[in-house]
Structure formats: C-alpha cells, structure tokens
C-alpha distance (Angstrom), angle and dihedral (degrees) to the residues before:
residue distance angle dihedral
X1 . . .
X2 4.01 . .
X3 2.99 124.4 .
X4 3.57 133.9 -138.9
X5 3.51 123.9 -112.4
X6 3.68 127.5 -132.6
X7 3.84 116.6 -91.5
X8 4.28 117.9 -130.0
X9 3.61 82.0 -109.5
X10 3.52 100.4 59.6
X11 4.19 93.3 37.5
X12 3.32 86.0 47.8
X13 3.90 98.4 53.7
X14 3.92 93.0 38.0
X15 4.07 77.9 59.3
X16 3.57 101.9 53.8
X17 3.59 91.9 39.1
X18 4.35 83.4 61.7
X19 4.13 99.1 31.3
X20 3.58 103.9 28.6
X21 3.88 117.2 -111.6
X22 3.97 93.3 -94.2
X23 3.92 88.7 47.0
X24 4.03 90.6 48.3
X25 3.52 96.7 43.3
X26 3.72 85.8 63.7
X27 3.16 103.4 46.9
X28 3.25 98.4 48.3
X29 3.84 97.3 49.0
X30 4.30 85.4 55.4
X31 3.60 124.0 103.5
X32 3.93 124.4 -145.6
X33 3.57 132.8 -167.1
X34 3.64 119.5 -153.3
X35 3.89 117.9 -163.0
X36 3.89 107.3 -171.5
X37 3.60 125.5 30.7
X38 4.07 100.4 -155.3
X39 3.56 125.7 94.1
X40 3.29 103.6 -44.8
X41 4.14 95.5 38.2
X42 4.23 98.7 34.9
X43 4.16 85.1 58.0
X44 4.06 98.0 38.9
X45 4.11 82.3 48.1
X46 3.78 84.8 54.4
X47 3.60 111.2 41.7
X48 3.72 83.0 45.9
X49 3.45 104.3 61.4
X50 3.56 90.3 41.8
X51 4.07 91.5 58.1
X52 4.07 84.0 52.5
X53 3.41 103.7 -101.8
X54 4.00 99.6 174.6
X55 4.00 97.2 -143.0
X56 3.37 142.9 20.2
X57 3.61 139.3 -167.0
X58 3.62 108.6 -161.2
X59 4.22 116.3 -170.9
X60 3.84 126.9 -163.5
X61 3.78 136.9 131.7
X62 4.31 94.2 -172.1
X63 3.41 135.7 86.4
X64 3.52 139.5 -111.0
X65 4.14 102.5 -98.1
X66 3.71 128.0 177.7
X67 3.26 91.9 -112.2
X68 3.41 95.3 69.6
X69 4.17 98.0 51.5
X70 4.54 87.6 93.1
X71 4.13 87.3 74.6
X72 3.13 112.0 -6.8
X73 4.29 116.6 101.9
X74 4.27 89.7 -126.9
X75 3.91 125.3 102.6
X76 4.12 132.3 -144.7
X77 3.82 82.8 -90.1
X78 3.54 96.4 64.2
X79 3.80 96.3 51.5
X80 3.98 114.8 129.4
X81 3.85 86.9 18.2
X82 3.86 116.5 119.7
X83 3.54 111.9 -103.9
X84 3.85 96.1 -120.3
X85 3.50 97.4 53.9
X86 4.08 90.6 41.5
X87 3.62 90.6 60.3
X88 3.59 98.1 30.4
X89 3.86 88.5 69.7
X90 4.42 89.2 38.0
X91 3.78 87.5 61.9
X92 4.01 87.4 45.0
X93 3.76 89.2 51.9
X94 3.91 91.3 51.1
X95 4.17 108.0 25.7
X96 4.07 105.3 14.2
X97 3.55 98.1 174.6
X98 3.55 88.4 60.3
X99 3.70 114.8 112.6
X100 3.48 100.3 -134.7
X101 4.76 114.8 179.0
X102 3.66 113.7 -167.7
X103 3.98 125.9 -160.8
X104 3.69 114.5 -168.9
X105 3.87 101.9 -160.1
X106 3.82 138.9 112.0
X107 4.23 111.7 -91.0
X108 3.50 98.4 -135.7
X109 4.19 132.8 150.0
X110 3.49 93.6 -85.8
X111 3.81 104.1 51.8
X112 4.00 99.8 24.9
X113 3.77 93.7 94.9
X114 3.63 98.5 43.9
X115 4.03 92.6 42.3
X116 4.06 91.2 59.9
X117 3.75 107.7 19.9
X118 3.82 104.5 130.0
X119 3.67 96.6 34.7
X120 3.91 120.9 110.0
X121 3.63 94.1 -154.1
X122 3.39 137.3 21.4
X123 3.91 127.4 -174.0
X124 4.26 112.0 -142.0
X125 3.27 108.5 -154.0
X126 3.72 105.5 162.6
X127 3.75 126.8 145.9
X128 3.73 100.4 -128.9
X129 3.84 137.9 63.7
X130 3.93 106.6 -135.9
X131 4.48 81.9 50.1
X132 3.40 93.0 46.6
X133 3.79 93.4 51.8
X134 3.93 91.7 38.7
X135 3.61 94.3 56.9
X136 3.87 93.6 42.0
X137 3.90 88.3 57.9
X138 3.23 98.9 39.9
X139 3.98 100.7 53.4
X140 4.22 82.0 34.2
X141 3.79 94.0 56.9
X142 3.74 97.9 38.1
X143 4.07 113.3 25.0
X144 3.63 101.4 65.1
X145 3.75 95.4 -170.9
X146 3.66 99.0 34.3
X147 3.79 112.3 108.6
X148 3.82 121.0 -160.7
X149 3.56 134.6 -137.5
X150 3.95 106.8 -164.2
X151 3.84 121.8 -174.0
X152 4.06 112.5 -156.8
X153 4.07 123.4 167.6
X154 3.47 115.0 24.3
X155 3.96 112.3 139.7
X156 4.01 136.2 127.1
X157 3.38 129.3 -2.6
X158 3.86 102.7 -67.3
X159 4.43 115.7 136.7
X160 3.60 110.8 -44.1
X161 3.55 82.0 -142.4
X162 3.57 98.9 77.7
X163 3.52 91.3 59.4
X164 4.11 109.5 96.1
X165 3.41 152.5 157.6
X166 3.74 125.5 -120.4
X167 4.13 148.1 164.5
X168 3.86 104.0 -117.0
X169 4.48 89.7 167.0
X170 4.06 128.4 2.0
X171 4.01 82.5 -100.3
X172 4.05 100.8 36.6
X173 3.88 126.3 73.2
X174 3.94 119.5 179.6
X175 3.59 123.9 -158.1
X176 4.13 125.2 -165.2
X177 3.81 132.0 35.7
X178 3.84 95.0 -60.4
X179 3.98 94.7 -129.3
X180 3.63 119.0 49.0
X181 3.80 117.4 93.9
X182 4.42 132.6 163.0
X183 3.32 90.8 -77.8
X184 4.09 100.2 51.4
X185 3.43 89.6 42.1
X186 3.83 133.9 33.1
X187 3.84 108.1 -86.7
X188 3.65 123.8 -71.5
X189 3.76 113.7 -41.5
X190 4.21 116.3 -163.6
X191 3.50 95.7 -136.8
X192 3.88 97.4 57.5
X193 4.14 89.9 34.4
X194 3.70 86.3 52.4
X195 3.92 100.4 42.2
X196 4.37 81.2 48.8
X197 3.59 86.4 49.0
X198 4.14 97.7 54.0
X199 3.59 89.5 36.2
X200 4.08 83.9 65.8
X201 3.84 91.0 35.3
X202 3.75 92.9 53.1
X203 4.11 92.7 56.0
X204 3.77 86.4 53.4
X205 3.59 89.4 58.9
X206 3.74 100.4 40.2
X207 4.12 80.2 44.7
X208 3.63 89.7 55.4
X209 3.71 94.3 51.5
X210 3.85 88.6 48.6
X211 3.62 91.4 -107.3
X212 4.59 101.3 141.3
X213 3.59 93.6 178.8
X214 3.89 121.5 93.5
C-alpha cells in the first residue's frame, strides 16, 4: 500500500512543536553549502535537513562506490549513482520540503569562488589535505561573508573525546582532532566520521542562530 507523505503543514508544525517557532523560522530561512558528499558531507547533508535547514546546496562530481557504504549515508542501491543525485533523493525520503540544489562538478581553484559566492557558510568536507586547504583559501580570500566549517582528523576508533570543535580565525571553524588520518589510525570508522560530521553540523546550527562560539 502507499503511503502518504507528510504535508509542509504538518512537517512544519511537528518542527515548531521541537525548535520553537522563532528557532524554526530561522533555520529554515538559512542556506548551507555543502562541498563534499562522503563521509563527512553525506552525514552533515543529513543531520541538516533533518534540523530544518531550509536550503541546501549540495556539491560533488563522484560517484557512489562500494567502498564508501562503511560511513558514508548511501545504500547498495545507490551504487554507480552520482553522489548529488543519491542524496538529493535521501534528503527527499527524510525532509521533502527541503529545497535541496545539486552541482555535480569538480571544486577546484578556478571555480571554488564562483560555486559558493553568496553563501554564509559553507561545510568542506573533502577527503584530501591539499583540497581541503585549497578550498578554505580560496572561499577565505575571496567570499568576504562566507564562513567555513572545516572538518580535519577523523579516522579509527580512537576516544571520541578527542574529537572537537574550535575557532582557528573570525571566518574559519575546524571540527575533529586535527591529526589523525587512514594511515595513523585504522581506515575510516562511521562512528568517528559521523561524530566529525555533527560536530561541523552543530556549528552551522549554532551559526545560524547567531551563536560564533563553538
């Protein structure tokens, strides 16, 4: 049998009844750009759109890959799908009134600036050092209202503890324990990706609500 989904009115009152109406309403005025869709990006995407976050831009060029199914928020099914429009239609199954825009492209020097400009926050959640710092200076040096939540050192299953968020410039928040990589650390482990991942997920909200203290 199918079932019915939800109307706005009823997600939106099921909201309010959790946030507050003042809380909500902000939250689901705010834009968020998401730059990475793996483990870090799939579960900030998520958690998110759950919370109410009105729009999100969402910014990939890979696919999903089985390798990716211990952290990442994607099932077998969505194997060989691109990532954007695999978690594109997640979100829909979860929050469908959600306005969720997708860009399937490659971040890279040239495009970084133009990709985000406009957005008061953007998550990076890329895999690799050298992209992660690209993107930070790039959006850094030319979005001058942009803010950007940054996750770094995440892997295996050492103390969640050591995993934390803090203010390293007014414009610059970085999320994890700084240090621990693959190598250090036994692969990439959901829990730890995932605690990373809501670490940078709660600044956005605290962000949002004007809050600039981890």
């Amino acid at each position: 049998m199918k079932k019915m989904i939800p109307s706005a009115e009823e997600f939106e009152r099921v909201m309010t009844e959790r946030h507050t109406r003042s809380v909500y309403c902000r939250l689901k005025k705010a834009s968020v750009a998401v730059a990475g869709l793996g483990g870090l990006g799939s579960n900030i995407a998520v958690s998110l759109a759950r919370a109410g976050v009105g729009r999100l831009f969402l910014v990939d060029f890979d696919r999903v890959d089985i390798t990716n199914l211990n952290r990442q928020q994607y099932g077998v099914s969505d194997i060989g799908e691109y990532k954007t429009e695999a978690l594109k239609r997640i979100i829909g199954g979860i929050a469908p009134y959600v306005k969720v825009e997708t860009e399937n492209v490659r971040v890279t020097e040239e495009n970084a600036a133009e990709l985000f400009y406009g957005f008061k926050i953007v998550c990076e959640a890329f895999d690799g050092a050298a992209q992660k710092a690209m993107l930070i200076n790039e959006l850094l040096g030319k979005c001058p209202e942009t803010v950007v939540v940054s996750g770094s050192g995440m892997a295996g299953m050492l103390s969640s503890n050591t995993i934390v968020t803090r203010r390293a410039f007014s414009r610059l928040y970085l999320c994890g324990d700084g240090v621990t990589d693959i190598a250090d650390a036994n692969g990439l482990m959901a829990p730890r990706v995932a605690i990373c991942a809501n670490h940078q997920a709660n600044m956005v909200l605290r962000l949002i609500m004007g809050e600039t203290e981890p």
